[in-house]
C-alpha positions in Angstrom: -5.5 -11.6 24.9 -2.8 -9.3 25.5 -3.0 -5.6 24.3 -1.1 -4.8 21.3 0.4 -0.8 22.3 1.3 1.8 20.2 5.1 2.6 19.5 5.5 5.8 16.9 2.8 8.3 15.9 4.6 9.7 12.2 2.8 12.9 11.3 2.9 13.2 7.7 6.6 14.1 6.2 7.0 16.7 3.9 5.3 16.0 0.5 7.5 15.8 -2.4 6.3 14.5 -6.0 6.8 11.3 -8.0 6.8 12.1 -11.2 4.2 14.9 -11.8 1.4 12.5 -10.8 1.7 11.7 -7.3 1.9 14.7 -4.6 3.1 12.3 -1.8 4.3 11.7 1.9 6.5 9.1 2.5 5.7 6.9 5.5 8.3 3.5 5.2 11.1 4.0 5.2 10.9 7.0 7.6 14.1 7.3 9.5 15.7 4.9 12.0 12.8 4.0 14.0 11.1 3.0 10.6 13.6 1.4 8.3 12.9 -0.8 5.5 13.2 -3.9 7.8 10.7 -2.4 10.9 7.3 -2.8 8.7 8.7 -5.7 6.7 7.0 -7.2 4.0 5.9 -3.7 3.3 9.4 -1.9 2.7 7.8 1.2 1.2 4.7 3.6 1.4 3.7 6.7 -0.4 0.3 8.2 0.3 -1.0 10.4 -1.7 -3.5 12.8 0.7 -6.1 14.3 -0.9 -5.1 16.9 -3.5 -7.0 18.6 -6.5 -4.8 18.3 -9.5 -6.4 21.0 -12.2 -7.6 20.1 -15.4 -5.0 19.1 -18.2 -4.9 17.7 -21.8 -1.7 15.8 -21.1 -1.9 13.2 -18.4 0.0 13.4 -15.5 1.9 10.5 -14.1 5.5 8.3 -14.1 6.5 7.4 -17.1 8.2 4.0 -18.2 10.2 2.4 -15.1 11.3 -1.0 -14.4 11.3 -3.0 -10.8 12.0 -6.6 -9.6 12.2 -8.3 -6.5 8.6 -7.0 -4.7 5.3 -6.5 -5.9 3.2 -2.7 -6.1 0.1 -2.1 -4.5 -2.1 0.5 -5.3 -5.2 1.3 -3.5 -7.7 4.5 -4.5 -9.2 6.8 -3.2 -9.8 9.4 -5.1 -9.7 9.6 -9.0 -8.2 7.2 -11.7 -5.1 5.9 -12.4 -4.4 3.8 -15.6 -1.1 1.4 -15.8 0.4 -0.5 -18.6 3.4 -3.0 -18.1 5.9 -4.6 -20.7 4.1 -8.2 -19.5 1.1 -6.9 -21.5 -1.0 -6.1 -18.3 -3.0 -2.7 -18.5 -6.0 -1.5 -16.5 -7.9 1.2 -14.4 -8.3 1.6 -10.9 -10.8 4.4 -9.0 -12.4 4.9 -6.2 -12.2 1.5 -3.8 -10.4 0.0 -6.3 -6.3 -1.8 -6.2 -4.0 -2.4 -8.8 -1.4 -5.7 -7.3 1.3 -5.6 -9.2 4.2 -7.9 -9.0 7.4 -7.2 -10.4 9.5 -10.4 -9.1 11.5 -11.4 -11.7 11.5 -7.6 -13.7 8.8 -5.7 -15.4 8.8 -2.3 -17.0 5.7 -0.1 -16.6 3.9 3.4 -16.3 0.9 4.9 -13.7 -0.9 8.2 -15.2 -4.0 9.6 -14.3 -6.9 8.1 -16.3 -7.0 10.7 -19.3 -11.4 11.9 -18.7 -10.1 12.5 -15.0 -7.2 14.2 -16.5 -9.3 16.1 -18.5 -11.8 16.8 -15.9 -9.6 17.6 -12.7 -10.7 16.7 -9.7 -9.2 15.3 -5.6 -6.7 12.8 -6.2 -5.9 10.5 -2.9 -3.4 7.3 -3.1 -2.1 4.9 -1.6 1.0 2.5 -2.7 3.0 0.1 -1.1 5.9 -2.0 -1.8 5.4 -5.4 -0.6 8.9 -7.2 -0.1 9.1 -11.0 -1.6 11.3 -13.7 -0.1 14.5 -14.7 -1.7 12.3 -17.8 -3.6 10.2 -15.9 -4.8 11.9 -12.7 -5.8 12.7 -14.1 -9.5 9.1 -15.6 -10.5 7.1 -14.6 -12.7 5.8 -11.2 -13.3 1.7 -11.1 -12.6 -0.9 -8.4 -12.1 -3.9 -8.1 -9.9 -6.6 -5.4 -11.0 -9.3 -5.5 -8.0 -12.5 -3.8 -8.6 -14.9 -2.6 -5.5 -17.3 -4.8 -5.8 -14.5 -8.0 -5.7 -13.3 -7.7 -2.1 -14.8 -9.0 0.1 -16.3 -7.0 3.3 -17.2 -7.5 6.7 -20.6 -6.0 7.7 -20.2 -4.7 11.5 -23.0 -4.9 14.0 -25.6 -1.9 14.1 -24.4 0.2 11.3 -20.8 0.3 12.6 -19.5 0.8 9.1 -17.5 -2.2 7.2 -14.6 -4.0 6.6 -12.7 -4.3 3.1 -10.4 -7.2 3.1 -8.0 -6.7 0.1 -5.7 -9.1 1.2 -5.3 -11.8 4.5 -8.8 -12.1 6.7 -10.7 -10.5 8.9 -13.3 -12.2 10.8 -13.5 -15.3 9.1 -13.8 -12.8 5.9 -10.7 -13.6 3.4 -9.1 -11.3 1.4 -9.3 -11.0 -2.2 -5.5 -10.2 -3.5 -3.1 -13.6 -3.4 -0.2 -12.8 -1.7 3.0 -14.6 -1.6 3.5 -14.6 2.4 0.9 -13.4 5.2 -0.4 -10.5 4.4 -3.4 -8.7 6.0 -4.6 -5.6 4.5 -7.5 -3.9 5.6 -9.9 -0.8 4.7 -11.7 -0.3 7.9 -14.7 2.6 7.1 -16.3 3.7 10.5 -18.9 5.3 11.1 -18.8 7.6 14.0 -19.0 6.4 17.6 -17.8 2.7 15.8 -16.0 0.7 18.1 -13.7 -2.5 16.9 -11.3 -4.5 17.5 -8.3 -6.0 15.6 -6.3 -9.1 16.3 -2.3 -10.1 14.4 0.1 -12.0 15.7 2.3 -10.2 18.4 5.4 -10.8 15.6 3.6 -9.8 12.9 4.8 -6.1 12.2 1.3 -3.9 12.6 0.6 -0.1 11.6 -2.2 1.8 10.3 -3.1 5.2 8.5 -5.8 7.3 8.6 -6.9 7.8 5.2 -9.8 10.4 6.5 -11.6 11.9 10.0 -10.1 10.7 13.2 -9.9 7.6 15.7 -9.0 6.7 19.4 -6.8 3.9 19.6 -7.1 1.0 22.6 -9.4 3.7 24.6 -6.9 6.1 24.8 -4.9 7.3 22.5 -6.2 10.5 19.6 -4.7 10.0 16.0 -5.7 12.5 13.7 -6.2 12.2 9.5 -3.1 11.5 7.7 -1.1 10.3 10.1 0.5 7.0 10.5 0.5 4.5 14.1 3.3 1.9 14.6 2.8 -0.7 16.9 5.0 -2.6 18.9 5.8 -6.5 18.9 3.7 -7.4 21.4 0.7 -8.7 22.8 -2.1 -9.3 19.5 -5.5 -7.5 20.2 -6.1 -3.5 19.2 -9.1 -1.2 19.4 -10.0 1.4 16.8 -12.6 3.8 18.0 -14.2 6.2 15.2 -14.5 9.7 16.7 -15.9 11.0 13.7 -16.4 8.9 10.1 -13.3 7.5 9.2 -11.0 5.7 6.9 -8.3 3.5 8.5 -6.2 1.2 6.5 -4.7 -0.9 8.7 -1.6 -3.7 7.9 -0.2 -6.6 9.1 2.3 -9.1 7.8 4.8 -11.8 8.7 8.1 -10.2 8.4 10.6 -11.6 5.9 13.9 -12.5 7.9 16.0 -12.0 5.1 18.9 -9.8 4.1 17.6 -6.6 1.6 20.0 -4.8 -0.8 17.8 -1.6 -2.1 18.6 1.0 -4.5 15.6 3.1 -6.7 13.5 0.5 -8.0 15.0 -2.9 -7.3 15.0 -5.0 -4.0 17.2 -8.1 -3.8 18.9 -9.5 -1.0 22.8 -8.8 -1.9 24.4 -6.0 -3.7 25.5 -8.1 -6.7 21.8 -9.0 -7.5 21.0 -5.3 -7.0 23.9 -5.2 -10.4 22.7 -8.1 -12.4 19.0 -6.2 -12.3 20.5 -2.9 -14.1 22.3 -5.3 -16.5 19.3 -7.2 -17.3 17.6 -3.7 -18.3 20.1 -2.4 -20.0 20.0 -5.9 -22.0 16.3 -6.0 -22.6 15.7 -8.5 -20.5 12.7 -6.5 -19.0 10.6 -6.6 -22.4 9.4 -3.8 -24.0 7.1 -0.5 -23.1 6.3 2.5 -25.0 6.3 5.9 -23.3 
């Protein structure tokens, strides 16, 4: 099994804030070596790092947006985030928890901070991803997957190594718990110190990983520390994540989508003129309806 190499080390970009909510660093897109094709299906990412937003009596959040043509994914870390959509979905997410959202064919909705956290204050620590669909898919139906803890599955690792979340794709025979609409692997690796393990993707798949919290050596030899984000090449399949201190990787994988994208704010088609017909459609209603 051939080694699967690092190509980029991002340190975390400057943080700017979505909305009042969400204190973030963008990773994808991240300049030309990391366009919204290089990690496709996962055209975006915003992480939150951990951040102590003070107490308040009026929530903090994004208010009413609409998207179609990819799906949301939220996964917590710290605190509680409720969302509400114009397809009648609503939930909470916290700690170990993700919200799956897919837009596809247009949805409206909001993300605040759970209004007791809100009230109470407290570290705040996100991630979310957009997840690209293919063209057959990009107009389907709207859906929403809220995934509690205690639903994904894990993989225990040998002598107290630490475990294994499998939000999406497999791990060890383990299969995730999020349906996804090409292959996706999504992973919450949480190592305990000295933990050593490996990881195995197809050499086209495109690969990365963050490190949510402490530090790791990658393949034996390379230091990453917290917060920042590892791009690997197309090649070879097999990785090695050593935990040089307790640690929080997500790690990612996916087949990439092949297909043209058209982008702009919160729509992703494949040709400009769909990238039109999506602001018509909102400016006709076609999105449903959400209060602020």
């Amino acid at each position: 099994m051939k080694t699967k190499n690092i190509e980029l080390v991002i340190a975390p970009p400057p943080t700017h804030m979505v909305g009042d909510g969400f204190r973030v660093h963008n990773f994808i897109p991240s300049g030309r070596n990391l366009d919204m094709k290089r990690m496709s299906p996962f055209i975006m990412m915003d992480y939150n790092s951990k951040f102590y937003f003070p107490p308040t009596d009026q929530p903090r959040g994004v208010g009413v947006h609409p998207h179609r043509g990819f799906e949301t994914v939220t996964i917590a870390y710290h605190g509680k985030v409720a969302h509400h959509d114009s397809a009648g979905n609503s939930g909470v997410i916290g700690e170990g928890d993700v919200q799956w959202m897919t837009a596809a064919s247009g949805i409206l909705h909001k993300e605040y901070h759970e209004e007791a956290f809100s009230k109470k204050g407290g570290d705040f620590q996100m991630v979310q991803l957009w997840v690209n669909l293919p063209a057959k898919d990009k107009m389907s139906k709207p859906k929403y997957q809220g995934i509690t803890n205690d639903q994904i599955n894990k993989f225990e690792l040998p002598d107290n190594g630490g475990i294994i979340e499998v939000i999406a794709g497999e791990y060890e025979n383990v299969k995730g718990t999020a349906s996804t609409f090409t292959p996706v692997h999504l992973l919450n690796a949480k190592l305990n110190k000295g933990t050593n393990t490996s990881f195995q993707f197809p050499a086209n798949y495109n690969t990365g990983l963050l490190v949510i919290e402490g530090s790791i050596k990658v393949n034996e030899k390379e230091n990453i520390s917290e917060n920042h984000f590892v791009l690997f090449e197309n090649e070879g399949e097999l990785f090695t994540i050593e935990a040089t201190e307790n640690t929080i990787v997500l790690v990612l994988s996916g087949e990439p989508i092949n297909e043209p994208i058209a982008a702009h704010g919160p729509f992703v088609m494949n040709t400009q003129s769909e990238i039109i017909q999506a602001f018509n459609d909102v400016n006709m209603g076609k999105f449903g309806y959400l209060d602020e």
